[in-house]
C-alpha positions in Angstrom: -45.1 130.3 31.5 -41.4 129.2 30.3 -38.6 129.8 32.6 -35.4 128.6 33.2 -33.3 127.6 36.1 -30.2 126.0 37.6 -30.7 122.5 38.0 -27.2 120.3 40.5 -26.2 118.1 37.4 -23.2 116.7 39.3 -22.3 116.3 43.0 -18.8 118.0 43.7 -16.2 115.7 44.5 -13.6 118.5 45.4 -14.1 122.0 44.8 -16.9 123.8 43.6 -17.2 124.4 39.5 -19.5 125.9 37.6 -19.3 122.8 35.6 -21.6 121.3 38.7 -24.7 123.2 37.1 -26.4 123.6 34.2 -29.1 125.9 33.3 -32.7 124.0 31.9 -36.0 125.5 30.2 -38.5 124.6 32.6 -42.5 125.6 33.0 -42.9 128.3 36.0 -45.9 126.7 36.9 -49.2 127.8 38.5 -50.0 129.3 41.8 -51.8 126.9 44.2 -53.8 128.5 47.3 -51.1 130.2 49.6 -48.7 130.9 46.8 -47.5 133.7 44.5 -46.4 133.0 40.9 -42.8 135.8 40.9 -40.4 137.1 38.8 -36.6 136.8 40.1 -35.2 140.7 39.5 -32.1 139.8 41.8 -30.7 137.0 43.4 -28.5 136.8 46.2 -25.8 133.8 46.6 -24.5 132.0 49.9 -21.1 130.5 49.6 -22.7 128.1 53.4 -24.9 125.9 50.2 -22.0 124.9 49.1 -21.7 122.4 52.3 -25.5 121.1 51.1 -24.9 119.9 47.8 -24.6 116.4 48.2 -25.2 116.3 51.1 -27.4 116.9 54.3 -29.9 119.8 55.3 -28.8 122.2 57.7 -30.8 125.0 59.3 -30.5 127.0 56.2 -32.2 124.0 54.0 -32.5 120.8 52.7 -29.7 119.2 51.2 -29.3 119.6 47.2 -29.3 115.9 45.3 -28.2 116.0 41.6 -31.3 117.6 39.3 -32.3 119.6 42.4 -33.0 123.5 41.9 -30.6 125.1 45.1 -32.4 128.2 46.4 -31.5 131.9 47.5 -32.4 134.7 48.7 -34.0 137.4 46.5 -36.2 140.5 45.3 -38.6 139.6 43.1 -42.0 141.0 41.3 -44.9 139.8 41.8 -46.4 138.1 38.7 -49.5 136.5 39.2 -50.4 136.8 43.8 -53.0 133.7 43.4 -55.3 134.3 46.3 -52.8 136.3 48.0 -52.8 140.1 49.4 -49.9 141.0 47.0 -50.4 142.9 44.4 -49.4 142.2 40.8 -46.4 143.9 40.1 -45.0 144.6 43.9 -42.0 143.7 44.6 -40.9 141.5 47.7 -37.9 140.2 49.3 -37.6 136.0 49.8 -36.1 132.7 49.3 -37.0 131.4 46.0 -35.6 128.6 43.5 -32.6 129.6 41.4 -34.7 130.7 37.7 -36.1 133.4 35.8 -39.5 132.6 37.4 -41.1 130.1 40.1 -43.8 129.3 42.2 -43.3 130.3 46.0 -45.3 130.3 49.4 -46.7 133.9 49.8 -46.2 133.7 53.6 -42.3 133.2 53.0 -42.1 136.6 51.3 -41.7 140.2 52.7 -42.6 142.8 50.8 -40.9 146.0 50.1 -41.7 149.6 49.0 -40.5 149.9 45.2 -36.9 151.3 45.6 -35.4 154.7 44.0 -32.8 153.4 42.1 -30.3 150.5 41.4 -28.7 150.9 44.7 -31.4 150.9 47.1 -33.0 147.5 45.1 -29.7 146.3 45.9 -29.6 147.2 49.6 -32.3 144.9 50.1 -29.8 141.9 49.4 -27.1 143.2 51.2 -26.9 145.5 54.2 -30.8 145.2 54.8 -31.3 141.8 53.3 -29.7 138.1 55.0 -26.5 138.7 55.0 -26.9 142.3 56.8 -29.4 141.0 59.5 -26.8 138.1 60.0 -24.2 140.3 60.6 -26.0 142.3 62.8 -27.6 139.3 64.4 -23.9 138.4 65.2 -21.9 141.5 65.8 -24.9 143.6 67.5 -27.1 140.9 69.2 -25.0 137.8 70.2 -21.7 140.0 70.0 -22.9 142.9 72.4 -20.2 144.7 70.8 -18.9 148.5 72.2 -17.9 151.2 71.8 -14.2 151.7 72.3 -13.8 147.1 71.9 -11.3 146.0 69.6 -12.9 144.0 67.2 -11.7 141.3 64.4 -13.5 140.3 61.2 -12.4 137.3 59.0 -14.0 136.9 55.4 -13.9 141.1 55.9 -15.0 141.7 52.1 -17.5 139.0 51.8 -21.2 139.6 52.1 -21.6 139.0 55.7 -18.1 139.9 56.9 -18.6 143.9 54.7 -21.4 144.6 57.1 -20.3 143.3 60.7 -16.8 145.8 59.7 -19.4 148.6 59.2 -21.9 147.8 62.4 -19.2 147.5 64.3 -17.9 150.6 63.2 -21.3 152.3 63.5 -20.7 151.4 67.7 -18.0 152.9 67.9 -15.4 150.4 67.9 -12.0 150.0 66.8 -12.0 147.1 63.9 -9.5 145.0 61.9 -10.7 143.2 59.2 -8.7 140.0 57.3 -9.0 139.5 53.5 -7.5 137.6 50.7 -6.3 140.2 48.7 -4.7 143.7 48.5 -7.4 145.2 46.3 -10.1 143.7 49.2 -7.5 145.5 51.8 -8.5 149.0 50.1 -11.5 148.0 50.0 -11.7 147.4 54.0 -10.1 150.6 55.1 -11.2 153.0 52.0 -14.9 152.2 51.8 -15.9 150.2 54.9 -14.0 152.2 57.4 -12.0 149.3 58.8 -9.4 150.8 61.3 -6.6 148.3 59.6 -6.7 145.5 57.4 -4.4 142.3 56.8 -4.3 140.1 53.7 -4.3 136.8 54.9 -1.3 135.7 52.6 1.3 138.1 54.1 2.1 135.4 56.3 0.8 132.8 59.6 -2.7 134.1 60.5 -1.6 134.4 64.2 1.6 137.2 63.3 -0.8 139.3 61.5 -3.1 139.5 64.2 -0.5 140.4 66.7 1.2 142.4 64.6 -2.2 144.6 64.2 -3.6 144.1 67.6 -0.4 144.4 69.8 -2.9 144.4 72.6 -5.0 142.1 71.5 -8.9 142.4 70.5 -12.0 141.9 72.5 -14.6 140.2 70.0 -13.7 137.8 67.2 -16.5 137.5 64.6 -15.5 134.4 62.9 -16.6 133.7 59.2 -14.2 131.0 57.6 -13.0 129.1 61.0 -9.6 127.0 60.5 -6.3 128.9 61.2 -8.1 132.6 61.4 -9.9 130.9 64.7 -7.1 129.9 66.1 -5.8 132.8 65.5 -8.3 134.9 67.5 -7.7 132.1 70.4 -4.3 133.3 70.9 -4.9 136.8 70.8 -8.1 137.5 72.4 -7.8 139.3 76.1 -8.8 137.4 79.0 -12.6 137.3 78.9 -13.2 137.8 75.3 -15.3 136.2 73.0 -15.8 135.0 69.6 -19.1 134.7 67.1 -19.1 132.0 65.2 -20.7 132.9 62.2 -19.1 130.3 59.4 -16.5 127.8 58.9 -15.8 128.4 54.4 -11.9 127.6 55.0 -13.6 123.9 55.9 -12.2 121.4 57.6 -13.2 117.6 59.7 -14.0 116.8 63.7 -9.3 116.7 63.7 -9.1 120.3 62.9 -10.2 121.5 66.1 -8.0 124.7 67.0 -4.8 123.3 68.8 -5.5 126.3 71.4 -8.7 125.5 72.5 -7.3 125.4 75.9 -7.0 129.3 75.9 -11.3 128.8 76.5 -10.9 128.0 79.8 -7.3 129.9 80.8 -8.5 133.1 79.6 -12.5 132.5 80.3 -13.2 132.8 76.6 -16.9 132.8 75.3 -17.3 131.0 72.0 -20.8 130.9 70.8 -22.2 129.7 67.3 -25.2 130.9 65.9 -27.8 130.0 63.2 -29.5 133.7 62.2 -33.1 132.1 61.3 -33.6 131.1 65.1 -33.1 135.0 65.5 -36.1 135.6 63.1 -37.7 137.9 65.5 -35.4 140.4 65.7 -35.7 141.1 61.8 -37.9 144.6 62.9 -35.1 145.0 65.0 -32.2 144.7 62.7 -34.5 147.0 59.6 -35.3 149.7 61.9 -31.8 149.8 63.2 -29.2 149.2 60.4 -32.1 151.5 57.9 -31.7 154.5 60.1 -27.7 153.9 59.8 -28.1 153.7 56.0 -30.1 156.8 55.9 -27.5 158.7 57.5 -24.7 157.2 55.3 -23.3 155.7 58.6 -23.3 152.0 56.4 -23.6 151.5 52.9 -24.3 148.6 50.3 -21.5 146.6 48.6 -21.9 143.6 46.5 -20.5 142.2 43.3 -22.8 141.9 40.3 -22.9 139.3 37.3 -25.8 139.7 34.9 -27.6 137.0 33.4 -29.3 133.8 35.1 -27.2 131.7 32.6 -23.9 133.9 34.9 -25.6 132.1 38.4 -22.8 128.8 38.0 -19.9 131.1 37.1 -20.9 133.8 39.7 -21.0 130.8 42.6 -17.7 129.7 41.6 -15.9 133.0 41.9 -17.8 133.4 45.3 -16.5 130.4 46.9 -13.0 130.8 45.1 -13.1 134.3 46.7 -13.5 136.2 43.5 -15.7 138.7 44.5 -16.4 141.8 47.1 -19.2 142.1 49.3 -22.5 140.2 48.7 -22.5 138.6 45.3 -26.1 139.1 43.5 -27.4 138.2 40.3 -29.3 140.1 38.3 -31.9 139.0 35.8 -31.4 140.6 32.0 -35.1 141.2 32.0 -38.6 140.8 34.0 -40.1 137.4 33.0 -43.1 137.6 30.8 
């Protein structure tokens, strides 16, 4: 069966570019025992890859070398289950190569009822897909946050950010989220039911956090690092702590926040996690955040391009901060 897929052609030397990928015809390939031959219906894209290509694994994967196929998260049909359970035609969530169709281990994929509608096939790559249970894994687990805490969110209106604003929200708390832009501000306090926003270009990181926490914030959950972290250092309360979820804003072992100090004046906690060594606590995080969804405590939001040949472009404007809460792909048609 012909595919195609999103091959590294080039290893970035600055920023980002579509003009790093390229799209290839390819052959799907056959199912060998333990694997499924799928159909990609949506795919999900993580602005952290961006730190593998070129470069080294991480806990989220191998590093990506030029003619390398990066992978995602996705929701895909089941094409041909090879000696698996699946059924033809199901649909399951899973990490998968970035193309039309591939060959994937049947134990790396979780399968889901078939959904109502548009939204709820969606919901599976958002709020109840990777970016939801590491926002929960963060805000809920690690964070321990409460009811009545004052609670700040960087990267706000990004995949993970949208859903630790509405978890922590669905505790109770009061929440301030940062964005990059005023249309992501509405977004924050119209649809996610952040408490107050701040664009991040109004001004030093540090002034707009005072100036909407006058008395200061409880939990930091931290998804760009850099000046936003330091930030947080300064105006956390004595005995607060801080999730450390992502550093996108960048950086080397010299950018250290200048304040690091505050740690041990103000008994900080500052804790960094990696959600698959929470893997778990997925039954957890479905049970919990699905009940929330059911009762329209949280909701979906993502940013859709359509096409796999849209899958360069569409990374791009995710790590140049183009889009709204998770950005997902979808495929113009089921492979066949």
């Amino acid at each position: 069966m012909r595919c195609q897929e999103i091959r590294l052609t080039t290893v970035p030397t600055a920023e980002v570019t579509a003009a790093n990928f390229g799209v290839f015809e390819s052959d799907a390939g056959e199912p060998a025992p333990g694997e499924v031959l799928v159909g990609v219906l949506r795919l999900g894209l993580n602005a952290g890859l961006a730190h593998r290509l070129g470069g080294e694994g991480t806990a989220y994967g191998p590093g990506v070398g030029v003619g390398d196929v990066p992978t995602s998260d996705a929701v895909v049909e089941v094409l041909d289950p090879g000696d698996s359970d699946l059924p033809t035609g199901s649909l399951a969530v899973g990490k998968v190569p970035w193309c039309s169709a591939g060959v994937v281990e049947a134990a790396e994929l979780h399968p889901i009822e078939t959904p109502a509608g548009e939204d709820e096939l969606n919901a599976h790559l958002t709020i109840l897909g990777h970016v939801g249970f590491t926002a929960w894994t963060g805000m809920i687990h690690l964070g321990e946050v409460r009811a009545g805490e004052v609670v700040y969110v960087s990267g706000a209106a990004g995949g993970v950010g949208s859903c630790a604003v509405q978890f922590a929200k669905a505790t109770g708390a009061t929440v301030i989220g940062v964005a990059g832009s005023a249309e992501k501000v509405t977004l924050l306090t119209e649809v996610l039911g952040a408490d107050r926003a701040v664009n991040r270009h109004d001004g030093p990181a540090v002034d707009l956090l005072r100036e909407a926490a006058p008395d200061g914030i409880d939990l930091y959950y931290d998804n760009v690092g850099g000046e936003q972290l330091e930030a947080a250092l300064d105006v956390l309360r004595p005995g607060g702590r801080a999730i450390i979820c992502g550093a996108v804003s960048g950086g080397t072992r010299s950018d250290a926040p200048a304040n690091c100090r505050n740690l041990i004046h103000r008994e900080l906690t500052l804790r960094g996690f990696t959600v698959t060594a929470h893997e778990s606590l997925r039954g957890q995080f479905e049970s919990e955040v699905g009940a929330w969804l059911q009762e329209g405590r949280v909701r979906s939001v993502h940013t859709m391009f359509d096409g796999i040949e849209r899958v360069p472009e569409a990374f791009e404007s995710l790590l140049s901060g183009g889009s709204s809460g998770r950005l997902i792909v979808s495929m113009a048609s089921r492979p066949g």
